[in-house]
Residue, then its C-alpha position, 0 to 999 in steps of 0.5 A: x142582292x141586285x142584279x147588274x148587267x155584268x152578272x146577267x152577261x156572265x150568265x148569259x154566255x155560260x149558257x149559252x157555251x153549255x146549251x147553244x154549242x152541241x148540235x146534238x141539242x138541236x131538238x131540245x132547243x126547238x122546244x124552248x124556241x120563243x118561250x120566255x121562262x122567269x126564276x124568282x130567286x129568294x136571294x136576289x131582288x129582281x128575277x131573272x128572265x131567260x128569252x130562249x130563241x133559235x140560235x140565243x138564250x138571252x139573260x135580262x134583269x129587266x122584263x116587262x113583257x109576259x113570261x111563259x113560265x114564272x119559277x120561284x125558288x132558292x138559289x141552292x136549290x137551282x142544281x137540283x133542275x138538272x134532275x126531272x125526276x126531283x121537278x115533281x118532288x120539288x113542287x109537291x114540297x112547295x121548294x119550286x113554286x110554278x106559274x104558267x106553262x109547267x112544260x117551260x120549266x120541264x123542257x128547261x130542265x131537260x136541256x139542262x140535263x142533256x147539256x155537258x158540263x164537262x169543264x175539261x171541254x172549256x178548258x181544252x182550247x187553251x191548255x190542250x187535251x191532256x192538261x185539260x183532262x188533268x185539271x179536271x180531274x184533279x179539281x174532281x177528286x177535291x171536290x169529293x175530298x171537300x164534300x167527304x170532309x164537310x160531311x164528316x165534320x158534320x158527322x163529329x159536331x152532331x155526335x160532340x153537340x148529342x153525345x159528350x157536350x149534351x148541349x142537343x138531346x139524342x133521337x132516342x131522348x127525343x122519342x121518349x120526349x115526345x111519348x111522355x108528352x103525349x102520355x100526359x097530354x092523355x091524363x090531363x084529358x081523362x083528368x078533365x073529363x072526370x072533373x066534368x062528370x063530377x061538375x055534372x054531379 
């Protein structure tokens, strides 16, 4: 997937309407000022560069200059830099890839999390207060209603594939698979040592 210049301007003003209208992240702003931070998606097939200034973040598909901070990574996984604490687990794990300034990435995702996400707040002007909140919470409650049927779903095809079709093997028949492997990886051993002995003979 490629980049076009209505997807970067898309983004663009997302982000600017989430982390340039609260004055209240002014300070966290401050430090991303003049820092330039590039996310390599696996998914597309150019990066995405962030030019992060006083008043503007700018979103481009095209960057020849040096960036502050390079971050590579999955698309699915971008959520997951909302949360600070999951950055260091993230790289451990080798999910998030780091080259340059690690504090890019991390004032990033402070300002991320500061940010509100509230799409009660973006729907307000048009619809009002009141029908905004309505919406969203009503698009909440079928969001978690989503989330609990896939997970539920999920749940039946596991135990239908493990337990009545027999197509996949259960835990237990896999730790006995595993224990009756390394019992007869150990028999081959002393089978071969005993040849050995013999050969020397």
């Amino acid at each position: 997937m490629t980049l076009t210049p209505l997807l970067t301007a898309g983004l663009e003003t997302a982000l600017n309407r989430i982390l340039y209208r609260d004055r209240g992240l002014k300070a966290a702003r401050q430090r991303l000022n003049g820092k330039v931070l590039q996310l390599r998606l696996q998914e597309l097939s150019q990066p995405v560069t962030l030019v992060f200034s006083e008043h503007q973040v700018d979103v481009l598909g095209e960057w020849q200059d040096r960036c502050d901070c390079t971050v590579t990574t999955r698309l699915s996984l971008l959520p997951k830099l909302r949360d600070r604490q999951q950055l260091t687990g993230m790289i451990r794990s080798g999910e998030l890839e780091v080259e340059g300034d690690l504090q890019v990435v991390q004032q990033f995702s402070a300002l991320v999390d500061m940010a509100e996400l509230d799409p009660a707040e973006y729907l307000a002007p048009w619809t009002g207060d009141i029908v905004a909140q309505g919406i969203s919470n009503v698009a909440r409650r079928g969001l978690q209603l989503l989330r609990g049927d896939l997970q539920r779903k999920q749940r039946y095809l596991t135990e239908t594939l493990t337990e009545e079709w027999r197509v996949a093997p259960g835990q237990l028949e896999m730790a006995w698979y595993g224990e009756e492997v390394d019992a007869l990886a150990r028999q081959a051993s002393l089978l071969e040592q005993r040849l050995q002995q013999l050969e020397a003979k």
